[in-house]
N, C-alpha and C positions, 0 to 999 in steps of 0.2 A: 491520530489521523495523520502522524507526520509520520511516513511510511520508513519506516528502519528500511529504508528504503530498498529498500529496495528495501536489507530488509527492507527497505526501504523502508526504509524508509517508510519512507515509505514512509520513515517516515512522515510530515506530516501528511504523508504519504498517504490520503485516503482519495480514490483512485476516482477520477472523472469521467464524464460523460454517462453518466447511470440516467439521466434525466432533459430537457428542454433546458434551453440556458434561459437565465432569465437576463433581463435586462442590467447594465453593468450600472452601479451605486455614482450617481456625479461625484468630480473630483473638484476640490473649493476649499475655501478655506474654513479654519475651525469651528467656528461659528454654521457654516451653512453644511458642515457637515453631521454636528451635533444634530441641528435642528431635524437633519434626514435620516436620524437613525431607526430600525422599525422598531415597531411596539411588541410585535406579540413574536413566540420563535420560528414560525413558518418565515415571517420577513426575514429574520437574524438568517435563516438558512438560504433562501432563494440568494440574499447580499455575498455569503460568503463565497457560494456556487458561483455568480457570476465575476467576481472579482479571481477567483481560482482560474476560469477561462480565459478571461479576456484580457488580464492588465500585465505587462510587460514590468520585468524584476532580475537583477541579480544581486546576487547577496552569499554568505556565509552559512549553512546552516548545519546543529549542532547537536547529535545523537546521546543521549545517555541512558546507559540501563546497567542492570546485572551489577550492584556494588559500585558504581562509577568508574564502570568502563564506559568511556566516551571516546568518540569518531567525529569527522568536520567532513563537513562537501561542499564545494563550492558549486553554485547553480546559477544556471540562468536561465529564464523561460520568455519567449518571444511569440506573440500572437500578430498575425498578418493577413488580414481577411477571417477565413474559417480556415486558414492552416494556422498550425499549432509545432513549437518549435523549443527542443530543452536539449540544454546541456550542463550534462555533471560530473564534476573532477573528485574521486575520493582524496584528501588529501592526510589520511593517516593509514596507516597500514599498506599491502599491499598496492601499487599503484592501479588505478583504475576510472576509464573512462567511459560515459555512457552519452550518447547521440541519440534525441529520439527524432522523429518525424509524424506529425501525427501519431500513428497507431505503430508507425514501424520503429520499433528500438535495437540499436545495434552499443553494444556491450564491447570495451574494447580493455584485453590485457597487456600492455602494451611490453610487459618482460617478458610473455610467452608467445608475443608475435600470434594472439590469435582474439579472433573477431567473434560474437554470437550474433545473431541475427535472426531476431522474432517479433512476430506482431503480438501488440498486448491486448489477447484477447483473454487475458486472465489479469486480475489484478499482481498488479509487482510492485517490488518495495522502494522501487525511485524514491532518492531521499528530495524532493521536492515539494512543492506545497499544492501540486494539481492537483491534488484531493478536495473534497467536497463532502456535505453529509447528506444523506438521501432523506427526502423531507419524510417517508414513509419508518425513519429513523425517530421518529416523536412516538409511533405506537410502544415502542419499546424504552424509551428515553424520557425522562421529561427535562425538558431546556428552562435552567433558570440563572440569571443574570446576577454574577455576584459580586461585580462592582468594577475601577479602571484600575490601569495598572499601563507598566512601561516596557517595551520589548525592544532590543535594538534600536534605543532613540526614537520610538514611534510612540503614539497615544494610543493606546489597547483597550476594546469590551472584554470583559473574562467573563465567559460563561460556563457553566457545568451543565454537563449531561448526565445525569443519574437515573442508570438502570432502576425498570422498577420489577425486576425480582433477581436473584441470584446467578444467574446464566450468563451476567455479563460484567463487564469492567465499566465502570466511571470515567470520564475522561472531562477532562477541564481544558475549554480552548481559548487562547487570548486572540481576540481578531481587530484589524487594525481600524480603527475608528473612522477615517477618512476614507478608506476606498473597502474597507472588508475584506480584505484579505487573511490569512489564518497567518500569525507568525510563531506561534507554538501549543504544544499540543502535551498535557500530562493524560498517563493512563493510570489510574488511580484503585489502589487495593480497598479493601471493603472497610477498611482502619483509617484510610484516606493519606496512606503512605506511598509516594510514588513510584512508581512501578518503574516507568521509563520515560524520556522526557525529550520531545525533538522539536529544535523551534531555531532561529535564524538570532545570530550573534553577529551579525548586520546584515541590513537590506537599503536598495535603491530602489521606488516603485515608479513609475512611467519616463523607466530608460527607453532610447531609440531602439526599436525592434533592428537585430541582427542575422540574419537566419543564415547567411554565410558562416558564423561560425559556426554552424551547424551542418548545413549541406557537403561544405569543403573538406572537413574529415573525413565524412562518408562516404565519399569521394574519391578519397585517398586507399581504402578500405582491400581493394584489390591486389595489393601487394604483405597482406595479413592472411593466415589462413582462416578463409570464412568456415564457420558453421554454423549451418541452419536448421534447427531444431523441428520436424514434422510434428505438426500436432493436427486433430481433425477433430472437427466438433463433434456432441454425441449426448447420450443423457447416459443416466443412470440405469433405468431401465432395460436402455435400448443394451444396452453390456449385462443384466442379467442381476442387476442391484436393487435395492430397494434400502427406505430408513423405516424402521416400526420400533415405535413411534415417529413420528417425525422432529426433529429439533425446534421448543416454541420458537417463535420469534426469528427464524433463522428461515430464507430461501435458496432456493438453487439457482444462483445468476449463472453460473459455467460449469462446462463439463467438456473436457477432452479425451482424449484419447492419441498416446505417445508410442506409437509404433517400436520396435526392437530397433536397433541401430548402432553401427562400429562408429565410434569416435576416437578423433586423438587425444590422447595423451601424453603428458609429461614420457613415459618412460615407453613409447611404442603408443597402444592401442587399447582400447578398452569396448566391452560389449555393453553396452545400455539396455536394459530387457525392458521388453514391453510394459505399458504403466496405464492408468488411468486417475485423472485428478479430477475431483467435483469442490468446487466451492461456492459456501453457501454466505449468505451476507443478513445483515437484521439493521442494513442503510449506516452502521457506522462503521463496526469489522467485521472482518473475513476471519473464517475456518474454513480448513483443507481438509479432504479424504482423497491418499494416495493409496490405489493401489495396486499391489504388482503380486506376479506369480510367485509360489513360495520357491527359496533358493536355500539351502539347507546349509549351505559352505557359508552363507556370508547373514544369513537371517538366523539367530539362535535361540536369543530369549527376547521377553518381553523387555522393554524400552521406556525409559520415562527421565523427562529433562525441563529446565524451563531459565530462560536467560530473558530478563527484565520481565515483561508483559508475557512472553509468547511460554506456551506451554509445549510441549508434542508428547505423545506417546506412540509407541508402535509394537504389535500384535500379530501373533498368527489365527488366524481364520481359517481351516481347513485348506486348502490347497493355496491360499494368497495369505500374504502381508501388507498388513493396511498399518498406513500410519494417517494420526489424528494430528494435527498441529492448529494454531493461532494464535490471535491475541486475545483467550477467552479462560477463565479460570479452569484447573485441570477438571474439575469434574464436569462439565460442559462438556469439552473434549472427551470424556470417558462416555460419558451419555451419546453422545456420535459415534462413538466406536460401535457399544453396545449394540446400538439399534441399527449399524448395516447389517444389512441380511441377503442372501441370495434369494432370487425370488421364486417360489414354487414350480 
């Protein structure tokens, strides 16, 4: 859930607002926080959701997958009323900055001088902790409590979520004992080997909300070149799609549609072709279906890759190329592929 963030992250990156917030967990000391912990996991998740909205935090946090390749982000998230306010510094690999604004996130490369700028109306892999589990994540899940442990100097619940059938990954989360918040996140193989692992290697929770650090960049923004990605809502359907069968346990929370469009590039210019993306969720992860017109120059053969958690594959389908990606075992993702269909 800690979104490779973007990848998020992303991760512990599992993406908010799916739901009503609930009321935020008091804050007290050890004792009066023990005593308010919930019993059964609809509480454990309402606690986690609202402390993911509402509590003001920066901190460190720390991505590991694929053989122990790991990445750091520095974050910070600020709540002020019902605005919501993040900022995140990649701090390995290439340099990279992300601003959000409530819904609006602007993506910033700062060696290429250029800006992105999109509302997240699809989940992204912000390597942050806004994420949340959707309490409709227990039909598929069962939540069981397997004892405390330590994150970043903080006192931790560990729970597991263990899929109950094969279509999904396990995931083990430590949530901080005093206010619920998630400080890391394992996605775990069917052997109970870990897949990927994103969790905070320090945190401070109810820092003074900042949101200038936030607004002031964005701010600044106009002397970058912006792009802004068109995306239009849409279904499945309504473009001529359909799944048969449908994926158990899996919904359609989003569906866009990404018009053709010239963008810059490093060496001149680039064509973007037309796309459409459906993602489906079962309240803990996300799978994607991408798809685009078949392009015979750059589309060849069949496709199949998987770094930490995340699996993809990609296919041709008579005249389009769909690719299947997430954080869900390859044959989940084959069983998605399979069953889009054009519809009669």
């Amino acid at each position: 859930m800690l979104p490779r963030c973007a990848r998020t992250v992303a991760a512990l990156c599992l993406v908010g607002g799916l739901l009503p917030l609930a009321a935020a967990a008091p804050q007290g000391s050890g004792a009066t926080a023990a005593a308010s912990l919930p019993v059964d996991a609809q509480g454990w998740l309402a606690r986690m959701r609202a402390a993911a909205s509402e509590r003001n935090y920066t901190g460190t946090m720390t991505f590991t997958a694929g053989g122990g390749v790991s990445t750091s982000s520095r974050v910070a998230h600020f709540c002020v009323g019902d605005q919501v306010y993040e900022r995140i510094e990649a701090l390995d690999g290439k340099p990279r900055q992300v601003f959000r604004h409530n819904e609006l996130v602007h993506t910033v490369w700062p060696q290429t001088g250029l800006a992105i700028v999109e509302r997240r109306s699809l989940p992204t892999g912000l390597p942050s902790s806004t994420q949340s589990v959707d309490p409709s994540a227990l039909e598929q899940y069962e939540l069981r409590v397997e004892g405390d442990d330590r994150v970043a100097g903080r006192e931790a619940r560990v729970l597991l979520l263990q899929p109950r059938d094969a279509l999904r990954y396990a995931q083990r989360v430590w949530t901080d004992r005093e206010t619920g918040l998630m400080l890391r996140t394992d996605v775990l193989a069917a052997d109970r080997s870990v897949l990927e692992s994103a969790g905070f290697s320090s945190i401070e929770i109810g820092v003074r909300a900042q949101p200038e650090t936030v607004l002031q960049p964005i701010r600044q923004l106009d002397r970058l070149r912006l792009l802004r990605p068109t995306q239009v809502a849409t279904g499945l359907e309504a473009e001529g799609w359909m799944l048969a069968p449908p994926l158990p346990g899996f919904r359609l929370t989003a569906c866009v549609k990404r018009p053709a469009a010239v963008e810059p590039a490093a060496a001149g210019q680039i064509l973007r072709p037309e796309g459409l993306q459906a993602v489906f969720s079962d309240g803990l992860t996300h799978v994607s279906l991408f798809i685009e017109p078949m392009d015979a120059a750059r589309m060849r053969k069949p496709l199949r890759a998987q770094f930490g958690a995340t699996h993809s594959l990609s296919g041709r389908k008579g005249e389009f190329w769909i690719t299947a990606v997430g954080d869900a075992p390859a044959a989940t993702l084959q069983s998605l592929f399979d069953a889009l269909q054009r519809r009669p």
